[in-house]
C-alpha positions as CSV (number, residue, x, y, z in Angstrom):
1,X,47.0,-24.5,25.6
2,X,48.2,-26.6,28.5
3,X,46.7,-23.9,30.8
4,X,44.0,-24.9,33.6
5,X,42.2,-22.8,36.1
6,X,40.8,-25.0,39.0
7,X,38.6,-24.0,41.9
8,X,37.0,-25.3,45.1
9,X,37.0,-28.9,46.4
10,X,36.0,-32.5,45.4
11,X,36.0,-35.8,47.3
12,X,33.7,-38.2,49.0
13,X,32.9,-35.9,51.8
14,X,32.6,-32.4,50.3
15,X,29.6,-31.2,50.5
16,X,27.7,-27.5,49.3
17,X,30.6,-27.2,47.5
18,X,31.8,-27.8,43.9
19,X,35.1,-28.5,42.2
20,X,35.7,-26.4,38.9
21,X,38.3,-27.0,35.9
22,X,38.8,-23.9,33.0
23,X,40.9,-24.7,29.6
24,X,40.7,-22.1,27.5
25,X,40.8,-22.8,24.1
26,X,41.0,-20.8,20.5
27,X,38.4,-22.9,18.7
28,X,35.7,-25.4,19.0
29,X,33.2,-23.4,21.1
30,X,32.0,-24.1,24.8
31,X,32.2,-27.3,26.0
32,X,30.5,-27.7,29.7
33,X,31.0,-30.8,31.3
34,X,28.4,-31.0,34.9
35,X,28.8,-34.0,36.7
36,X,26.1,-34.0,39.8
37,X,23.6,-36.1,41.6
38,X,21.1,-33.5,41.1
39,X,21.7,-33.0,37.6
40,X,17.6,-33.6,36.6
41,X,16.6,-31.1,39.2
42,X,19.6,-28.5,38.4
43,X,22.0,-29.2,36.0
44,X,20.1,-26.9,33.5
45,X,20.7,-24.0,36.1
46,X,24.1,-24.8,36.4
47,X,24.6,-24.5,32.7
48,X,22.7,-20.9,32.6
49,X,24.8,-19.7,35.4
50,X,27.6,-21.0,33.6
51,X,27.2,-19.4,30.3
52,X,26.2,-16.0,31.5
53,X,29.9,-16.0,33.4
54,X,31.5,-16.5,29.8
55,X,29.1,-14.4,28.1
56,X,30.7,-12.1,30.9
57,X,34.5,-12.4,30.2
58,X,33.9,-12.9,26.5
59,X,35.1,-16.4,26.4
60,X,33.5,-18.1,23.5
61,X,36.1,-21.5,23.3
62,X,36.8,-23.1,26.4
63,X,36.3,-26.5,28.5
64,X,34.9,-26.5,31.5
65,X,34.1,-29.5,34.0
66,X,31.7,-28.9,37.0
67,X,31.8,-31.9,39.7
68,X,28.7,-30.1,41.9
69,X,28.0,-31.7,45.1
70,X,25.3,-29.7,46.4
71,X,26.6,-25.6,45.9
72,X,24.4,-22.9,45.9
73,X,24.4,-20.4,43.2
74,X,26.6,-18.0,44.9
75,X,29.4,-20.6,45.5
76,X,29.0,-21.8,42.4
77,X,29.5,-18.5,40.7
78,X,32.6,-17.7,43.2
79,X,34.2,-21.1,41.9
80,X,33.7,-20.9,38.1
81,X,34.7,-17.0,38.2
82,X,38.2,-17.8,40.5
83,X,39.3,-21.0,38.1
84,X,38.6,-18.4,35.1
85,X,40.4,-15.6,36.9
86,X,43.3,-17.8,37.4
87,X,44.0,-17.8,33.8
88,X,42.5,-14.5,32.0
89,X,42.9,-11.3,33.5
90,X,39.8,-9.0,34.0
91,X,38.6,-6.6,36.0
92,X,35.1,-7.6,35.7
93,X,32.9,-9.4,38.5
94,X,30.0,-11.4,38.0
95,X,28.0,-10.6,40.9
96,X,24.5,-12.1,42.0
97,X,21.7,-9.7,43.3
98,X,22.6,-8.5,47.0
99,X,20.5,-9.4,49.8
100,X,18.7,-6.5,51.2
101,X,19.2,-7.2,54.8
102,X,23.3,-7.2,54.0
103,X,23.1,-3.6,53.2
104,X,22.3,-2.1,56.5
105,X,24.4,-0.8,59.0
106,X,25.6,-2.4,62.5
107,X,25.8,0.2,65.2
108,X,29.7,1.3,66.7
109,X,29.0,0.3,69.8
110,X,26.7,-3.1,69.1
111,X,26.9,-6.2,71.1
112,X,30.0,-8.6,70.7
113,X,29.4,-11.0,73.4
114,X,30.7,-14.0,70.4
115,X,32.1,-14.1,67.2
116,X,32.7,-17.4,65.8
117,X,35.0,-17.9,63.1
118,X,34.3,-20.2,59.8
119,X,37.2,-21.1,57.6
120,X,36.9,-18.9,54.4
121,X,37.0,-21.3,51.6
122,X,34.6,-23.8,53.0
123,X,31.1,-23.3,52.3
124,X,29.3,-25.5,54.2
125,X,30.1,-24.0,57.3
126,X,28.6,-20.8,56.4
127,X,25.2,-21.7,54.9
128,X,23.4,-21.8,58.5
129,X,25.9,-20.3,60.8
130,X,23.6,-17.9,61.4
131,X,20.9,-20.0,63.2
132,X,23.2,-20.5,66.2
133,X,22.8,-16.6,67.1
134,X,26.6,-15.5,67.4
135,X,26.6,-11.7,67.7
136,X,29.3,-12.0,65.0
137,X,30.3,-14.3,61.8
138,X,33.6,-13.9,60.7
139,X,34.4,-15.2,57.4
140,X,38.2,-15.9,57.8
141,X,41.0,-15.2,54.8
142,X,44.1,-15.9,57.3
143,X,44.5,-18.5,59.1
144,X,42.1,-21.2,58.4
145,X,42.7,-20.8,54.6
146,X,45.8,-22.7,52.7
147,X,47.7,-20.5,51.4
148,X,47.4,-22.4,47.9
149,X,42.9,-21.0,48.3
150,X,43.3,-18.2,49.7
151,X,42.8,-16.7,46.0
152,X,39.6,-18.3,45.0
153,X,38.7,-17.9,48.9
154,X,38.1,-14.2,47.9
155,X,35.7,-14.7,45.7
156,X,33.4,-17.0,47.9
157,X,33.5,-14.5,51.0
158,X,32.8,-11.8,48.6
159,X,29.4,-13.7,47.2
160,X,28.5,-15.0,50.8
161,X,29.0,-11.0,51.7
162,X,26.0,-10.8,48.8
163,X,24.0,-13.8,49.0
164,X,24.2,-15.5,52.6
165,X,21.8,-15.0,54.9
166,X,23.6,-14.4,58.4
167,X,20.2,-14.3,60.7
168,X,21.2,-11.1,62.2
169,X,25.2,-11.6,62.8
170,X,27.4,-8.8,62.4
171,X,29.1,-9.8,58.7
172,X,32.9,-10.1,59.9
173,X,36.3,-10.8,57.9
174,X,39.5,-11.1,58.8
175,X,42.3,-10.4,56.2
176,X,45.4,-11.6,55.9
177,X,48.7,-9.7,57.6
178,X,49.2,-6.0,56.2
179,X,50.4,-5.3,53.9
180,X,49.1,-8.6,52.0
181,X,45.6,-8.3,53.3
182,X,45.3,-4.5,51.6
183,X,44.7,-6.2,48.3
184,X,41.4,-8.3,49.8
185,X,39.8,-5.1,50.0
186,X,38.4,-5.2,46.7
187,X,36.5,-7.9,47.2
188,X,35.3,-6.6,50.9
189,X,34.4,-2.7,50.3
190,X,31.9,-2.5,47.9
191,X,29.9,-5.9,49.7
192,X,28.9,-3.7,52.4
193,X,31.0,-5.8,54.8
194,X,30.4,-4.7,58.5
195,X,33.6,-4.9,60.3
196,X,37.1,-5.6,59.0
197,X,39.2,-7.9,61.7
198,X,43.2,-6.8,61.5
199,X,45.2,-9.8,62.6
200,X,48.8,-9.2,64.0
201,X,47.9,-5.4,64.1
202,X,51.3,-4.0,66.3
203,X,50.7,0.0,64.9
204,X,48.6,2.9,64.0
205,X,50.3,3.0,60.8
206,X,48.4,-0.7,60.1
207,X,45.3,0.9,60.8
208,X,46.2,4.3,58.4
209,X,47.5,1.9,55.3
210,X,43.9,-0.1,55.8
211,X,41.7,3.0,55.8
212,X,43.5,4.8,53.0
213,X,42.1,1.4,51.2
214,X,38.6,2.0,52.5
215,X,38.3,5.2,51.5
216,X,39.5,5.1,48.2
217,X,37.1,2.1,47.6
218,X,34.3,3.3,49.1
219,X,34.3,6.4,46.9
220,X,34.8,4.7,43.9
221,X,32.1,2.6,44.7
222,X,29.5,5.0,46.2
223,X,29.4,3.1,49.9
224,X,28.3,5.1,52.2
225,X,28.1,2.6,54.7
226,X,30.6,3.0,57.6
227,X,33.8,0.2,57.9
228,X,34.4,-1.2,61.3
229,X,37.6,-2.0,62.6
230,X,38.4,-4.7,65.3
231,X,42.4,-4.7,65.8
232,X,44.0,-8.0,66.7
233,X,46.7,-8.0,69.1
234,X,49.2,-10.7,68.8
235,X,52.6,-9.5,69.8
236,X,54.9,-8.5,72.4
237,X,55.0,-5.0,70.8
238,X,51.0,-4.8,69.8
239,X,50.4,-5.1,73.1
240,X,52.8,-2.1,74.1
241,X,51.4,-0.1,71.0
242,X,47.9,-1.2,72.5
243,X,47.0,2.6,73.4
244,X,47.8,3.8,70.0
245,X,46.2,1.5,67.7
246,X,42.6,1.8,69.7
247,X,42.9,5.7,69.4
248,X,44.2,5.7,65.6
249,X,40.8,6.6,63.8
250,X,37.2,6.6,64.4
251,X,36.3,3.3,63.3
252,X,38.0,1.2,65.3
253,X,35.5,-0.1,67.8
254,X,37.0,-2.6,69.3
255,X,40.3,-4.2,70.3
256,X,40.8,-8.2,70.3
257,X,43.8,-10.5,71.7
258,X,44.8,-13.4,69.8
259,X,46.8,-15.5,72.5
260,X,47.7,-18.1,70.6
261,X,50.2,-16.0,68.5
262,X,51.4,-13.7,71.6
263,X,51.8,-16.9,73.6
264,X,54.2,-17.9,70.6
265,X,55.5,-14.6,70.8
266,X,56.5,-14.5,74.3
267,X,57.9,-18.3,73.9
268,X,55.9,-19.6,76.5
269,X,52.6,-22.1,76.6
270,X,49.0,-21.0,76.6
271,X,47.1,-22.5,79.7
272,X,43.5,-22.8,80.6
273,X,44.5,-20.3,84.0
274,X,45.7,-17.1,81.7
275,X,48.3,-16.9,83.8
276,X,51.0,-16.0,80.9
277,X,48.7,-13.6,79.5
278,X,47.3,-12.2,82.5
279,X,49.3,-8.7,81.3
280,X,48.3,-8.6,78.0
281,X,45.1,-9.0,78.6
282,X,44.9,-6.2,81.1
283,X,47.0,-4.3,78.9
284,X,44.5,-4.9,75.9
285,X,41.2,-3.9,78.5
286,X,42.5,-0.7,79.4
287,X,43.3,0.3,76.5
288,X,40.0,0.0,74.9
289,X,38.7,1.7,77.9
290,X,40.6,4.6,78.2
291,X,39.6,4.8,74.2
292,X,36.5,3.9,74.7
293,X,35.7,0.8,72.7
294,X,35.1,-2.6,73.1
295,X,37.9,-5.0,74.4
296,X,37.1,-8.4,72.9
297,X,38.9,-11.4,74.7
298,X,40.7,-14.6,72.9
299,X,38.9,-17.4,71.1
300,X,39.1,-20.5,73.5
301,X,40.5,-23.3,71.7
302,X,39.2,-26.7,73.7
303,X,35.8,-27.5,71.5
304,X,34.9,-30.5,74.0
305,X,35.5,-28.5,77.7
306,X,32.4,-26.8,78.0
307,X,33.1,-26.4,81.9
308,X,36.4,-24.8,81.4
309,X,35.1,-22.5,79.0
310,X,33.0,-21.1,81.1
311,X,35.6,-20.7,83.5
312,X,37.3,-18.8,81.1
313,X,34.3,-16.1,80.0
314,X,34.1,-15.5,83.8
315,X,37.3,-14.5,84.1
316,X,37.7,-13.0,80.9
317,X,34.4,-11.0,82.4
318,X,36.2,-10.1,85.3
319,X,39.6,-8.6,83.9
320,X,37.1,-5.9,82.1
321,X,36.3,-7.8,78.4
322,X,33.0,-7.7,76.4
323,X,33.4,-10.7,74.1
324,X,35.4,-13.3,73.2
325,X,35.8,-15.3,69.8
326,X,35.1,-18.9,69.4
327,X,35.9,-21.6,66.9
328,X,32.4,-23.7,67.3
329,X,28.9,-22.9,67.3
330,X,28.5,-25.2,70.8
331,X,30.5,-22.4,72.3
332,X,28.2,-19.6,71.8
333,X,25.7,-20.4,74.3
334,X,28.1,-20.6,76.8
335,X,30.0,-17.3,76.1
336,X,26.6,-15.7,76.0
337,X,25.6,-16.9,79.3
338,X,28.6,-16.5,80.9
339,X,29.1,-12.5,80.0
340,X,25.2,-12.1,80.3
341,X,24.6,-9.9,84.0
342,X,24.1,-12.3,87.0
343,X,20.8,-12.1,88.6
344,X,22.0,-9.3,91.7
345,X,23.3,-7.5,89.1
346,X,20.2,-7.2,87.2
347,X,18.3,-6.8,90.4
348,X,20.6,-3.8,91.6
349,X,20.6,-2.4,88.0
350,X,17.2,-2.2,87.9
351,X,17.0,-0.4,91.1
352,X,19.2,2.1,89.9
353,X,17.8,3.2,86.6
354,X,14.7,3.2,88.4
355,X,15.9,5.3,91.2
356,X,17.4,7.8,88.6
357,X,14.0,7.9,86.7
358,X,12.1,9.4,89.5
359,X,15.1,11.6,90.2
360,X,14.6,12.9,86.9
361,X,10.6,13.1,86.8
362,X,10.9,15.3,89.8
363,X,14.0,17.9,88.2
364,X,16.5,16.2,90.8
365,X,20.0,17.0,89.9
366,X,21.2,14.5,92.4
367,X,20.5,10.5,92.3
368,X,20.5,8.4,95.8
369,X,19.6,4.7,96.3
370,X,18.8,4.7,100.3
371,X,21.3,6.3,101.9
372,X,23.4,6.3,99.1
373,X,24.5,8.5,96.1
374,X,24.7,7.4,93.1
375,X,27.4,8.9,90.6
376,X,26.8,9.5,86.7
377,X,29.0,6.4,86.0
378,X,27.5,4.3,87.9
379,X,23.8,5.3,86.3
380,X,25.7,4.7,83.2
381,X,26.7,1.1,84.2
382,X,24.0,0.0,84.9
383,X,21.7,1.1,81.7
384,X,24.2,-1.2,80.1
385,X,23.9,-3.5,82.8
386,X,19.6,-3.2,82.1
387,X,20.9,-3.8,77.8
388,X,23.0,-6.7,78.1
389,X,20.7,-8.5,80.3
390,X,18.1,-7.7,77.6
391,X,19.8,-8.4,74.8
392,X,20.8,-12.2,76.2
393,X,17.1,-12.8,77.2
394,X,17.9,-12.5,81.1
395,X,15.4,-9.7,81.1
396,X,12.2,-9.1,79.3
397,X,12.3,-5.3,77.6
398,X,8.6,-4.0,79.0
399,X,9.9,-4.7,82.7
400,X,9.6,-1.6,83.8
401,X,6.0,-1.7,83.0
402,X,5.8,-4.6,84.9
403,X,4.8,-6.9,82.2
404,X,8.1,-8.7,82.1
């Protein structure tokens, strides 16, 4: 056979990563070839690992070369299995144990201040993304993955869904364009993913086609976990159907821009002002409002302007967004503090909620603040107000006992 199945990366520079060859053969038994600097300390691992995946697809003559450069089990397993995969066809998975803390379920209406996007096929991005506290981690199959990985890409996010410890971090992916990105749900579903991101999203009818996928899937495979939604709008005419993809089932919780492409759309240049997409972004924030989710602003695509950056989370705070995506882990911190409550607005929340505490211990139907009245909404705003300033360490949570 003149057949080979090849998976993940090699070079000088790759690192937690491992570059796999598969030639099947009809005789002559298993040959495993592991070339690695750790070979003393691992290399009998590797081997076990590797022979309980062709115990698994019944492959009993084959040749298969392993350059390891530092890969965890679980990318190790997602390489050999995608190189195999590439040349027999099975249904099976080999699937490592699933972290317990990956099983449980993010709220609808949780905290998306950031979400910070890591390329899909590389795995040292992903081992310790966590530690830098992003609300979100978004394991991306679109974009930042060649189109010649994106297979074997599939089979990492679906172990790091499994295995990798995201600190806390909402487990995000983003698919490919529907209809193409239908078929990654197989290897989403079933992980327990959190939220599904839907790039280039311009109907309801995307978001039907995706949960007719869900369903089926999580049926077959018993999950009763809910599947969140986050939308991305990237056209001219997704940003006209806003309305109706936020309102177009239950799970969508949120609705996110991606300026870049809509910039690209329009024909026009992306600027640090917004100016260009000064519309769409309204657009994008009132529709999320009037359906009541989260509008979830643009990544911001300068790595080295922190200033700027801030600039832009103020302003994206201003035309009405929760969040915004970035693109490196130094941008977190910034986003965070940027959309956290200033300190009057903490101060004046406080006095609020506590104003409409004592209302309530004494039966009061009505809340006032001084002179003034204060409206349901406006109680309402600043709970959330109380939350967010919480949530981002602005505010310690026993401060109405006065230990904070």
């Amino acid at each position: 056979m003149d057949k080979i199945g090849t998976a993940g990366n090699r070079g000088k520079d790759v690192r937690s990563d491992c570059y796999v060859e598969f030639i099947p053969d009809n005789s002559g038994g298993r040959k495993i070839d592991i070339k690695s600097k750790v070979d003393a300390l691992f290399g009998k691992s590797i081997r076990n690992l590797t022979e309980q995946i062709l115990d698994l697809f019944e492959i009993d003559h084959a040749s298969l070369l392993i350059e390891d450069a530092g890969a965890l089990d679980f990318v190790l397993a997602a390489r050999i299995e995608a190189a195999i995969k590439k040349i027999v066809q099975s249904d099976k998975e080999f699937l490592l144990p699933m972290l317990e803390q990956n099983k449980f379920i993010k709220a609808k209406d949780a905290f998306r201040f950031s979400r910070l996007y890591l390329p899909g096929n590389s795995p040292k991005l992903m081992l310790n993304a966590g530690i830098h506290k992003p609300n979100g981690i978004i394991l991306d199959l679109e974009d930042s993955v060649a189109p010649a990985k994106k297979f074997e890409a599939r089979f990492l996010i679906r172990n790091a869904l499994r295995s990798l410890d995201f600190y806390g971090a909402e487990r995000m992916v983003r698919i490919n364009q529907i209809p193409k990105g239908l078929d990654e749900f197989r290897f989403l579903v079933p992980q327990h993913v959190d939220l599904i991101l839907i790039p280039k999203c311009e109907s309801a009818e995307d978001i039907h086609q995706v949960n007719e996928v869900i369903n089926i899937l999580r049926k077959e495979h018993q999950v009763d976990k809910q599947i969140w939604l986050m939308p991305i709008i990237e056209s001219a005419k997704g940003v006209i159907k806003s309305y109706e993809i936020a309102t177009a089932a239950d799970n969508v919780v949120s609705l996110a821009i991606g300026l870049e492409d809509y910039t690209a759309d329009l024909g026009t240049r992306r600027t640090n002002e917004g100016t260009e997409s000064f519309f769409a972004r309204s657009m994008v924030v009132n529709a999320a409002r009037a359906a009541g989710i989260q509008p979830i602003d643009s990544v911001f695509s300068d790595v080295s302007d922190m200033e700027a950056l801030a600039t832009n989370v103020k302003t994206s705070k201003l035309l009405g967004f929760d969040g915004m995506g970035c693109i490196h882990p130094r941008q977190i911190k910034v986003i965070h503090d940027n959309f956290a409550p200033e300190d009057a607005e903490i101060e004046k929340a406080k006095k609020i909620v506590l104003a409409f505490q004592e209302a309530e211990a004494k039966g009061l139907g009505v809340v006032s603040l001084g002179s003034k009245m204060i409206d349901p909404p406006v109680v309402k705003r600043a709970q959330k107000t109380i939350t967010m300033a919480i949530n981002t360490g602005k505010l310690d949570e026993n401060w109405m006992s006065g230990e904070g």
